[in-house]
C-alpha positions in Angstrom: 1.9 -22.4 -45.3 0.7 -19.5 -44.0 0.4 -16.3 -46.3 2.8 -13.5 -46.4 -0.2 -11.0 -45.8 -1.4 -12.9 -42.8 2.3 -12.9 -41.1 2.2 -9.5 -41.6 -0.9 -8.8 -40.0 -0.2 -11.1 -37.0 1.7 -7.8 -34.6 -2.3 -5.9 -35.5 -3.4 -8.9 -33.9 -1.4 -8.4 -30.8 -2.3 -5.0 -30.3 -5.8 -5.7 -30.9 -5.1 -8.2 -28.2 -3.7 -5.6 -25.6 -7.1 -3.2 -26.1 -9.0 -5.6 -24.1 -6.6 -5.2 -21.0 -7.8 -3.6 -17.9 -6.2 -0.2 -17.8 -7.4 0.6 -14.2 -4.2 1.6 -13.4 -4.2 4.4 -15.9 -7.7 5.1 -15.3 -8.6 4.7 -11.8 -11.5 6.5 -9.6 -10.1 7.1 -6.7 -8.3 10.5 -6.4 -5.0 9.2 -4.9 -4.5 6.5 -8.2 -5.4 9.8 -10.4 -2.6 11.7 -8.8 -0.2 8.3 -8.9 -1.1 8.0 -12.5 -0.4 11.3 -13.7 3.3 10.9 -12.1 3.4 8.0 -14.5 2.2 10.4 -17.5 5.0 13.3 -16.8 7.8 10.7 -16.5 7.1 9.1 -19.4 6.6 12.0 -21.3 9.9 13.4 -19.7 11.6 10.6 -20.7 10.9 10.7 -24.2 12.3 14.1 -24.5 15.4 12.3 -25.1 14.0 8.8 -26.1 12.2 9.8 -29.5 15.2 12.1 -30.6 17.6 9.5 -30.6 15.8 6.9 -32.0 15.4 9.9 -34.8 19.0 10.4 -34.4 19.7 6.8 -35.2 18.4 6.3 -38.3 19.4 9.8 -39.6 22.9 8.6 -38.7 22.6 5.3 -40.5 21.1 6.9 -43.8 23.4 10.0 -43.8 26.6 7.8 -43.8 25.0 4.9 -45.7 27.6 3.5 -48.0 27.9 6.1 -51.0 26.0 9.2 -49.6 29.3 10.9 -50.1 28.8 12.1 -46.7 32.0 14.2 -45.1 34.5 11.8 -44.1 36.5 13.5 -40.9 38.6 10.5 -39.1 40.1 13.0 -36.6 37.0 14.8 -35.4 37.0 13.9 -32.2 34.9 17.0 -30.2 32.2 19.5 -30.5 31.2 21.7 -27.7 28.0 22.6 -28.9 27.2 18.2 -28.9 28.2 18.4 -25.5 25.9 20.9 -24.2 23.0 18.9 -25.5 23.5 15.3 -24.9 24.6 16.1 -21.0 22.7 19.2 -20.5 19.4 17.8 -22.0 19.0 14.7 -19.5 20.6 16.7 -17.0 17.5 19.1 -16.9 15.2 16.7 -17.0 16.6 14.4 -14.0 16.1 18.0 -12.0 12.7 18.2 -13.5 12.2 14.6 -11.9 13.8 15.4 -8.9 11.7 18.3 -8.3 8.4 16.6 -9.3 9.4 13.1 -7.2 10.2 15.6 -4.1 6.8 17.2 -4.2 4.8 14.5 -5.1 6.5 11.8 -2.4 5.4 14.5 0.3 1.7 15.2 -1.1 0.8 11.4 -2.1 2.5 10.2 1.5 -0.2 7.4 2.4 -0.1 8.7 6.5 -0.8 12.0 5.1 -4.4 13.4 5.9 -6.5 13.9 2.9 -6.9 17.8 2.2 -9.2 17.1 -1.0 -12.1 14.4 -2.5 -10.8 15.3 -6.0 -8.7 18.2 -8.3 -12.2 20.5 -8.4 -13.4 19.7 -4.5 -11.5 20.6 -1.3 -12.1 18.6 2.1 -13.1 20.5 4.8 -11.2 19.8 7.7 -14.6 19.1 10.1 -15.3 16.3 8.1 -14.1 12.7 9.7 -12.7 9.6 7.7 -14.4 6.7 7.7 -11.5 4.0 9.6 -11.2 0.7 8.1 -9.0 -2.3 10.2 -7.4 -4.2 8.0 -6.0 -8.0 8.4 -3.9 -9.8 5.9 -4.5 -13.3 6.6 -3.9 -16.9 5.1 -4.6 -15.9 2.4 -7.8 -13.9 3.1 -8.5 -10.4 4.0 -10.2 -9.3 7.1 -12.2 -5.8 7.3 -13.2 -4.5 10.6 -14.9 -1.4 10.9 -14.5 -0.3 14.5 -17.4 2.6 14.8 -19.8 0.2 13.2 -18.8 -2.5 14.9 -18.7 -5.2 12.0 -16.7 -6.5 10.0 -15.9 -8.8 6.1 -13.8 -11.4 4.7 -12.9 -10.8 1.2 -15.7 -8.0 1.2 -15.3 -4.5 0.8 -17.4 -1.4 1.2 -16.8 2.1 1.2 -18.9 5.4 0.5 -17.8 7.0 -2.4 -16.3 11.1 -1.8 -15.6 10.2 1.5 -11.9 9.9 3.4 -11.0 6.4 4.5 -8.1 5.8 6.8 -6.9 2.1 6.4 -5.5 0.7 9.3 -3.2 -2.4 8.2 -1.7 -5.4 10.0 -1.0 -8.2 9.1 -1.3 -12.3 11.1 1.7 -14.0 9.9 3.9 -13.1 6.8 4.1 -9.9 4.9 1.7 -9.0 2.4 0.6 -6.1 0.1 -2.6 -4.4 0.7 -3.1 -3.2 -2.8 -6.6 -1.9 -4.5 -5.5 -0.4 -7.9 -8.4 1.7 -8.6 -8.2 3.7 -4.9 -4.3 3.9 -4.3 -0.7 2.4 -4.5 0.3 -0.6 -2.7 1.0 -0.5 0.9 2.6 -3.4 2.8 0.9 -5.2 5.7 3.4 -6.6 8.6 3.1 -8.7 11.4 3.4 -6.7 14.3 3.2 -3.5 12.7 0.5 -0.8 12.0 0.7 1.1 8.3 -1.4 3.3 7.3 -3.6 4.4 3.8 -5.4 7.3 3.4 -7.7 7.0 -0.1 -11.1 8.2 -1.2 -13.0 6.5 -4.1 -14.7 9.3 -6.2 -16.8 6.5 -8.3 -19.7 3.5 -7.3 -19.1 1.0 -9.2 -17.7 -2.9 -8.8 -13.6 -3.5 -8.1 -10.8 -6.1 -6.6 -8.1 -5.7 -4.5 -5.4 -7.8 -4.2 -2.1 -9.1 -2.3 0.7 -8.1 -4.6 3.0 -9.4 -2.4 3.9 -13.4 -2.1 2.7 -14.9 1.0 2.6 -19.0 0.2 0.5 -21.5 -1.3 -2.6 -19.5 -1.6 -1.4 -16.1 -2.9 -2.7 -16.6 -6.2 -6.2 -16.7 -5.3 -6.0 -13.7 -1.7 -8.2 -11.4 -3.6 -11.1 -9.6 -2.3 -14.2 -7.1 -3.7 -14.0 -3.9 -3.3 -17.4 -2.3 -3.6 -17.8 1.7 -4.2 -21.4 3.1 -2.9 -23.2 6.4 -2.2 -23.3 7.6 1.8 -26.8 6.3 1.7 -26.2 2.9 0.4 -23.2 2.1 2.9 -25.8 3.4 5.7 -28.6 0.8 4.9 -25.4 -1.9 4.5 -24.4 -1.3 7.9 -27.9 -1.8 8.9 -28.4 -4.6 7.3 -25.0 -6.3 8.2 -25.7 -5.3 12.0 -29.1 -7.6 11.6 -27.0 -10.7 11.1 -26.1 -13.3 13.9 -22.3 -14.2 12.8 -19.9 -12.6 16.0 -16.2 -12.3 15.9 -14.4 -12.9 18.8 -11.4 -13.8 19.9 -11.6 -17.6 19.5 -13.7 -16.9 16.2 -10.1 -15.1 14.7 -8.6 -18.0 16.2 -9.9 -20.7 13.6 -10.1 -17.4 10.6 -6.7 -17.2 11.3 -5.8 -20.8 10.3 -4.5 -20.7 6.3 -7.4 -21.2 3.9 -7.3 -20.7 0.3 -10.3 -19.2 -1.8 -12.1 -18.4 1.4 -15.8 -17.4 0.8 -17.5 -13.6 1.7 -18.1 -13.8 5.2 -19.7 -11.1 7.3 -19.9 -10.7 11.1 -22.7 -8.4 12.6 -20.7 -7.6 16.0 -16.7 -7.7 16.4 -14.9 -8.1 19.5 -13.8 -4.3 20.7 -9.8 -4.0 20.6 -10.0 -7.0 18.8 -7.5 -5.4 15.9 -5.4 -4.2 18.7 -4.9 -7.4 19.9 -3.8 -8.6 16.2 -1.6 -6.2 15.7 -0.1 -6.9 19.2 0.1 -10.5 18.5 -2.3 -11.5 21.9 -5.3 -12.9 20.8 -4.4 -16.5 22.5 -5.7 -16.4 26.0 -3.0 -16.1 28.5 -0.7 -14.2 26.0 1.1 -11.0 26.8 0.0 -8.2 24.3 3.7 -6.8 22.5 3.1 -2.9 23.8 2.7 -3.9 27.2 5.6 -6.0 27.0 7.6 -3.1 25.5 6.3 -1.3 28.5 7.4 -2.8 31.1 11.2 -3.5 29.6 11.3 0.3 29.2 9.9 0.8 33.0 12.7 -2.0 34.0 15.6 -0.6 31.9 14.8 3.2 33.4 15.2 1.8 36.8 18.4 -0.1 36.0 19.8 3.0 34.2 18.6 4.8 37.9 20.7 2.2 39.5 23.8 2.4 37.8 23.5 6.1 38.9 23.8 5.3 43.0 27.4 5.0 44.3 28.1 1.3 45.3 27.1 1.1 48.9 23.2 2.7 47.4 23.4 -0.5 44.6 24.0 -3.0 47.3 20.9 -1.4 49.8 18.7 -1.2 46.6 19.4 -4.9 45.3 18.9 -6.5 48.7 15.7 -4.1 49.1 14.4 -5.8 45.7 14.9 -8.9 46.5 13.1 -8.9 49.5 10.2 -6.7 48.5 9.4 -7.6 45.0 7.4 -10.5 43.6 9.3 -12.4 40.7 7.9 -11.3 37.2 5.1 -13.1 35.8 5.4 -13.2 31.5 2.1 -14.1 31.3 -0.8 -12.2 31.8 -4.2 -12.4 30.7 
């Protein structure tokens, strides 16, 4: 039998429980996940502008009109204008407070947006250029190019802290989440499609990233390290990356790109160039037409059947007989 005392004290134990969580959400280092967290802050503070008052309300209510506090008894009060005014005007004021706050906030945190600051106290100049970071959901790995260093990671993340970084994000298969809690909010990654994240870390320091997004058998375990260093450390990084042997190339992505759970760090010293480009356009197989050119040339043949459709009918007839003999039958497959 367990003491009355000790069943008393078991919710303390909870909530001594819940002060070992990671609040990295609420207390992140990157200046985008500051911003996104003080949203959080004013909402919720907003929101209690009517939540603690009524929970007030309630038990001022049930011990007012407790049986035999001879409180009034009024069975045909039915209205009162001045109640009115504050239990729709109240919320009412603060939905327009959220409104305006949501309006602002959806324009300034917009992840294709250009960073304009490193933090609240330090403007970015606008000569300064952000570091671009390719990045690959795979399964169930994550794949880092850097294009102007010409390397890139697998499950391995660095960036220079108080510097812009412009994500670039695709994704090989499924849909995923690109989603680093301490930098930003969670942006999806798409086959076939480019998004885009712009973040700057203000702290060094050790973090993870994640897929927040189900993508199969392996999602549990597609996380990655994110590492935050000063200019000079990512410099001699690079350097020391660059000294490696490892190569990625387009037969390389081939076999990275078969599913894998709990892949290992892997780092390549050299990368293919428009190797992401290829990803994103879903060409990297030999003898596989890239999607843009594709989308090219239906556009170039749909102008010229839209021209067509222009001529009277004796022009149509000349022009389709003039085709046939004078063009070469369309090859879909290029290399």
């Amino acid at each position: 039998m367990i003491p009355q005392i000790v069943r008393r004290g078991l919710p303390l134990l909870l909530l001594a429980a819940l002060a070992g969580c990671n609040t990295v959400v609420m207390n992140p280092t990157g200046d985008i996940a500051k911003q996104q967290a003080d949203l959080i802050v004013i909402s919720v503070l907003l929101m209690l502008i009517i939540i603690i008052p009524v929970m007030l309300l309630v038990v001022w209510f049930a011990w007012r009109y407790r049986k035999g506090a001879n409180a009034a008894y009024e069975p045909d009060w039915d209205h009162s204008t001045k109640l009115e005014l504050i239990i729709w005007g109240a919320p009412l004021l603060i939905i327009i407070v959220l409104g305006l706050i949501t309006w602002v906030s959806t324009h300034k945190l917009d992840p294709y947006r250009p960073l304009d600051r490193i933090d609240a106290n330090r403007p970015l100049a606008a000569s300064v250029k952000p570091l671009e970071v390719q990045v690959v959901a795979l399964d169930w790995k994550w794949l880092f190019i850097y294009p102007e260093q010409g390397i890139a990671s697998v499950n391995h993340l660095v960036t220079p802290i108080d510097v812009p970084v412009r994500f670039k994000i695709t994704s090989s298969t499924v849909m995923n989440t690109f989603y680093i809690p301490t930098l930003a909010g969670m942006i999806y990654a798409m086959p076939g499609m480019e998004t885009e994240l712009n973040a700057v870390l203000n702290k060094t320091g050790d973090y993870r990233g994640l897929s927040a997004n189900f993508s199969g058998d392996g999602f549990s375990h597609m996380k990655f390290a994110y590492k935050g260093v000063t200019q000079a450390d990512f410099d001699t990084w690079v350097k020391e990356m660059k000294t490696g042997t490892e190569v990625l190339d387009r037969a390389d992505y081939m076999v990275l790109e078969k599913p894998t759970a709990k892949e290992p760090v892997r780092h390549y010293a050299q990368v293919e160039p428009a190797l992401f480009n290829r990803i994103l356009n879903r060409c990297v197989a030999e003898g596989s037409m890239c999607m843009n050119q594709q989308m090219h040339e239906d556009h170039k043949r749909n102008e010229m059947a839209a021209a067509i459709r222009q001529l009277p009918k004796d022009g149509k007839s000349m022009l389709a007989e003039a085709l046939e003999m004078c063009v070469a039958p369309f090859n879909t497959v290029k290399k």
